[in-house]
C-alpha positions as CSV (number, residue, x, y, z in Angstrom):
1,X,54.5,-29.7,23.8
2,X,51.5,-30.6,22.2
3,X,47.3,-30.4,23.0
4,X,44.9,-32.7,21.1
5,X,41.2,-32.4,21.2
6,X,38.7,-35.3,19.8
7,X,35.3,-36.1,20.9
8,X,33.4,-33.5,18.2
9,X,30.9,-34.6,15.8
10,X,27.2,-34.2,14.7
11,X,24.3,-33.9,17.5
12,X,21.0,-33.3,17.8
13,X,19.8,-30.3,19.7
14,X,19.2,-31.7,22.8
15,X,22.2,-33.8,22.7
16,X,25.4,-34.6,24.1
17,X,29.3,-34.6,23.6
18,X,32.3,-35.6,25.8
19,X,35.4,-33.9,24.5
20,X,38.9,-34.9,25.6
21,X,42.2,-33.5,25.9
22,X,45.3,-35.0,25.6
23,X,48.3,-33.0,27.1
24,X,51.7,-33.9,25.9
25,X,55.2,-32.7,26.3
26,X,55.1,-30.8,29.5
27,X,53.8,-31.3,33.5
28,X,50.8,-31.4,33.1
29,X,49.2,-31.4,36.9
30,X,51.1,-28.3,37.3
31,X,49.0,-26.4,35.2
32,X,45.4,-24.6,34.7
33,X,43.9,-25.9,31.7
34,X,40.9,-24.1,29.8
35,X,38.5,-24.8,26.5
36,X,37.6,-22.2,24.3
37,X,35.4,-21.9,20.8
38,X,35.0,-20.4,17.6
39,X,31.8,-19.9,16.2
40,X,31.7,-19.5,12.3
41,X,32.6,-15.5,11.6
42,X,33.0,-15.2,15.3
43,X,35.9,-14.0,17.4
44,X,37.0,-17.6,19.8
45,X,35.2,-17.3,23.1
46,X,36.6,-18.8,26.3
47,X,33.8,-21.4,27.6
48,X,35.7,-23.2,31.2
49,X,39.1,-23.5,32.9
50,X,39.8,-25.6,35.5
51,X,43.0,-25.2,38.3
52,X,46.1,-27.4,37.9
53,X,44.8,-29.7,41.0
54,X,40.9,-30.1,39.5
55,X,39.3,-28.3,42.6
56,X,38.3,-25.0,41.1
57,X,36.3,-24.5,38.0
58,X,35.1,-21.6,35.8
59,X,32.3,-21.5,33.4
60,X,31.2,-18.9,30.8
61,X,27.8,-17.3,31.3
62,X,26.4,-18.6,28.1
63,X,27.3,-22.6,29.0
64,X,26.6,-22.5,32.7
65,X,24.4,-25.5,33.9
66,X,25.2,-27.2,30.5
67,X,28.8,-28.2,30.4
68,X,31.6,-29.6,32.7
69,X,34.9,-29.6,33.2
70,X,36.6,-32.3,34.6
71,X,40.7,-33.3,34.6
72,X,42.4,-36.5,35.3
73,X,46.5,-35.9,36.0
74,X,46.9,-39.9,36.4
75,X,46.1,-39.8,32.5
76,X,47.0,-36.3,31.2
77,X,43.5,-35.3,30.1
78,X,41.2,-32.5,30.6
79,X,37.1,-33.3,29.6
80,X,34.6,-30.6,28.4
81,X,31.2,-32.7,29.0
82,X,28.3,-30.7,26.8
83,X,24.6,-31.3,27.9
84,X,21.6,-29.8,26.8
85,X,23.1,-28.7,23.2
86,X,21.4,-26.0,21.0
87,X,22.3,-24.9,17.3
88,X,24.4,-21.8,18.9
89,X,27.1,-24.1,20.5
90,X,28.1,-25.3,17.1
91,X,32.0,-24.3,17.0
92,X,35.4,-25.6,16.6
93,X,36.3,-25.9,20.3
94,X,39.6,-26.3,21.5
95,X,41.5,-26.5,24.6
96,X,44.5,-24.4,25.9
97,X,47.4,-24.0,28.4
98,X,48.5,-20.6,29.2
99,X,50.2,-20.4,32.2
100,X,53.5,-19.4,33.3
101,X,55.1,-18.6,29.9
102,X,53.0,-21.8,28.0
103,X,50.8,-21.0,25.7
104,X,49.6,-23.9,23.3
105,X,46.5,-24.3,22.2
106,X,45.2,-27.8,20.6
107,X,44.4,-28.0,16.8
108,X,40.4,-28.0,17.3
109,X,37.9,-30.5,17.5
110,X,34.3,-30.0,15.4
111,X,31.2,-29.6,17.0
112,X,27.9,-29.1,15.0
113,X,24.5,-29.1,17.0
114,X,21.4,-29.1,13.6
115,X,18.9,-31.8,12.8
């Protein structure tokens, strides 16, 4: 079972980033997916989940109105699309299944937000 993020990189305030997902090893339309993110010499934060089936989403107060959450189970992939980026989002963010007796979370994938 195995979750790998890439889409991170260098942005502009202002800017955007898709992340992606890859799920591998386990049924992956049967599960709720979420991304999280560490902050240097902070505690990881959950940002957005989404249901198994794509129809329900969840945001963190601190993102709301700037990212999405999106899922394709034809492709095993889950999407964090962030708008609107300021300096404070810069964090390792990763995804995460834990559901049901699975709990993986992804390696990370590097976002920085600084002129």
């Amino acid at each position: 079972v195995q979750l790998v993020e890439s889409g991170g990189g260098l942005v502009q305030p202002g800017g955007s980033l898709r992340l992606s997902c890859g799920a591998f090893g386990f049924a992956f339309s049967d599960y709720a997916m979420t991304w999280w993110r560490q902050a240097p010499g902070k505690r990881r934060e959950f940002v957005a989940a989404i249901t198994n089936g794509g129809g329900d989403t969840s945001y963190a107060n601190s993102i709301k109105g700037r990212f999405t959450i999106s899922r394709d189970n034809t492709k095993n992939m889950v999407y964090l699309q962030l708008k609107s980026l300021i300096p404070d989002d810069t964090a390792v963010y990763y995804c995460k299944v834990d559901e049901r007796g699975l709990t993986v979370w992804g390696q990370g994938t590097q976002v920085t937000v600084s002129t």
